[in-house]
C-alpha positions in Angstrom: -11.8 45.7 43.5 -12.3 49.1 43.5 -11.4 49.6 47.3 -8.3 47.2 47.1 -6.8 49.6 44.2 -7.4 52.3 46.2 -5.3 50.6 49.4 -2.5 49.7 47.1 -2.3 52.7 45.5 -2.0 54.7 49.2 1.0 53.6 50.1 2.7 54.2 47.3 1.3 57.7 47.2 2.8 57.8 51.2 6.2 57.0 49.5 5.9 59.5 47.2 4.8 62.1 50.1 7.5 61.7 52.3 10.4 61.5 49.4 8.9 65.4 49.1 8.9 66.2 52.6 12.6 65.7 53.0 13.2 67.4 50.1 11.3 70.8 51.5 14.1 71.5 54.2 17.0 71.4 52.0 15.2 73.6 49.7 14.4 76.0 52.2 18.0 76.3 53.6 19.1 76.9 50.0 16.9 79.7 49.1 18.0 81.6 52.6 21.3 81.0 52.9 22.9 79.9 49.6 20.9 82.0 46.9 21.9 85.1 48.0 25.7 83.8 48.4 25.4 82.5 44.7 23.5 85.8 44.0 25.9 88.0 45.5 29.1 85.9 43.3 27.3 87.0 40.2 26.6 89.8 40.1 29.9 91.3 42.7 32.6 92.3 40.6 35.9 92.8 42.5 38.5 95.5 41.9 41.4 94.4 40.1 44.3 94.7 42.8 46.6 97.5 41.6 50.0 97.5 44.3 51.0 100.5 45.5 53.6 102.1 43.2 57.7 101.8 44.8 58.4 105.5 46.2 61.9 105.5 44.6 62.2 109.3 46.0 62.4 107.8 49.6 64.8 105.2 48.3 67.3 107.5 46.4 70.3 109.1 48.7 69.7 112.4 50.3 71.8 114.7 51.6 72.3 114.7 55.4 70.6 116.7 57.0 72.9 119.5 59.2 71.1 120.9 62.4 70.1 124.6 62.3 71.2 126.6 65.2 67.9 128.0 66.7 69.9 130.3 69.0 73.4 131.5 68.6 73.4 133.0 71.8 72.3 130.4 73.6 76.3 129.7 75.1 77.1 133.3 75.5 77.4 133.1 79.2 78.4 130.2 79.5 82.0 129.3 81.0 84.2 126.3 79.9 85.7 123.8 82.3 88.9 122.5 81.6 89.5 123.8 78.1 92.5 122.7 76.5 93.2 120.2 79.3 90.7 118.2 78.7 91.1 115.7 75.6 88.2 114.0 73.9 85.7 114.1 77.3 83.0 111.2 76.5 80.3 111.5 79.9 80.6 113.3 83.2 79.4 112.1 86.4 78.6 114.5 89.6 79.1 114.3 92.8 77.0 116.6 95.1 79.1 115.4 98.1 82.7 116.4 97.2 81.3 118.8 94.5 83.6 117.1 92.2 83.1 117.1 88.2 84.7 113.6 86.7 84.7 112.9 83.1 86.4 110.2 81.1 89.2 111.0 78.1 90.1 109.7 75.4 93.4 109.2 76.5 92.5 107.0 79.3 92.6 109.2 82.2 89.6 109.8 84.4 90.1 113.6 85.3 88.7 115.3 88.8 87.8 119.1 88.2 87.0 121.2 91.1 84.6 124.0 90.5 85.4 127.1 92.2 84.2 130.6 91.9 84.7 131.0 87.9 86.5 128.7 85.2 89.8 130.1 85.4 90.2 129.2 88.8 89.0 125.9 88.4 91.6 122.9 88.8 91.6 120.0 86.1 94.5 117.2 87.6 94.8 113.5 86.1 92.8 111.3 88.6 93.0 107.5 87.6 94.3 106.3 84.2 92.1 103.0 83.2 94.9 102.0 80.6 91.5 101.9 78.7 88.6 104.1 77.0 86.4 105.4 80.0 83.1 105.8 78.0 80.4 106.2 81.0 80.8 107.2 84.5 78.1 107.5 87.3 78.4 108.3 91.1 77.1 105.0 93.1 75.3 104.7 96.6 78.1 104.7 98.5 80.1 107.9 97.1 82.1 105.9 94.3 82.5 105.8 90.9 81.6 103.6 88.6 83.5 103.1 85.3 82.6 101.8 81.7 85.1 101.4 79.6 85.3 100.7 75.6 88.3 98.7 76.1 88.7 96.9 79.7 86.3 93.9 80.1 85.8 92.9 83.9 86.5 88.7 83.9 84.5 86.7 87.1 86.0 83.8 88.4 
């Protein structure tokens, strides 16, 4: 009887064996990777968030800024074009053929200056009137000008 007890008692022993073996892997893949995760949660204490404080300096009105002239001389040789016939110019556009200074008014007229030897003997004469506001102007390819105007919209058919 002996050996009989001792053959029914390995395979329970087996059982027992193997229930441990499956339990070794698991334990092993806690201690690497989750006990110093669970360590590291215990024993880390986070900063309480504290938000930035509202710079209400930056949010309160100032008052604007004027610009500094750097150099007061800085137009003293400079000569004027067309002063006094020229009313509210907005842009002025070139034209290296002709030589010809065009610049849009507020009045609606696009006015021609031709430079000559000094301002005075410069000649500022009403060119084309655009019934409009000519805000940009720009020389094209082909020697003419192009007009944008505030007011006039150009309608395709």
């Amino acid at each position: 009887m002996p050996a009989s007890s001792s053959n029914s008692a390995s395979p329970a022993n087996a059982t027992v064996q193997q229930g441990k073996g499956l339990w070794r892997p698991f334990v092993v893949v806690f201690a690497t990777l989750l006990a110093p995760l669970v360590a590291a949660v215990l024993f880390y204490q986070l900063d309480s968030f504290d938000p930035a404080p509202i710079p209400l300096h930056e949010l309160s009105p100032v008052p604007p800024i004027s610009a500094l002239l750097v150099n007061d001389h800085i137009l003293a040789g400079a000569e004027f074009l067309g002063k006094g016939q020229l009313k509210g110019p907005e842009d002025i556009a070139y034209d290296p053929n002709s030589q010809l200074i065009y610049t849009g008014c507020e009045d609606g007229w696009i006015k021609r200056v031709t430079v000559n030897e000094s301002s005075a003997n410069s000649l500022v004469e009403n060119w084309v009137n655009t019934g409009g506001r000519p805000l940009g102007l720009v020389v094209g390819h082909n020697n003419e000008l192009i007009v944008a105007d505030g007011y006039k919209t150009l309608l395709s058919q």
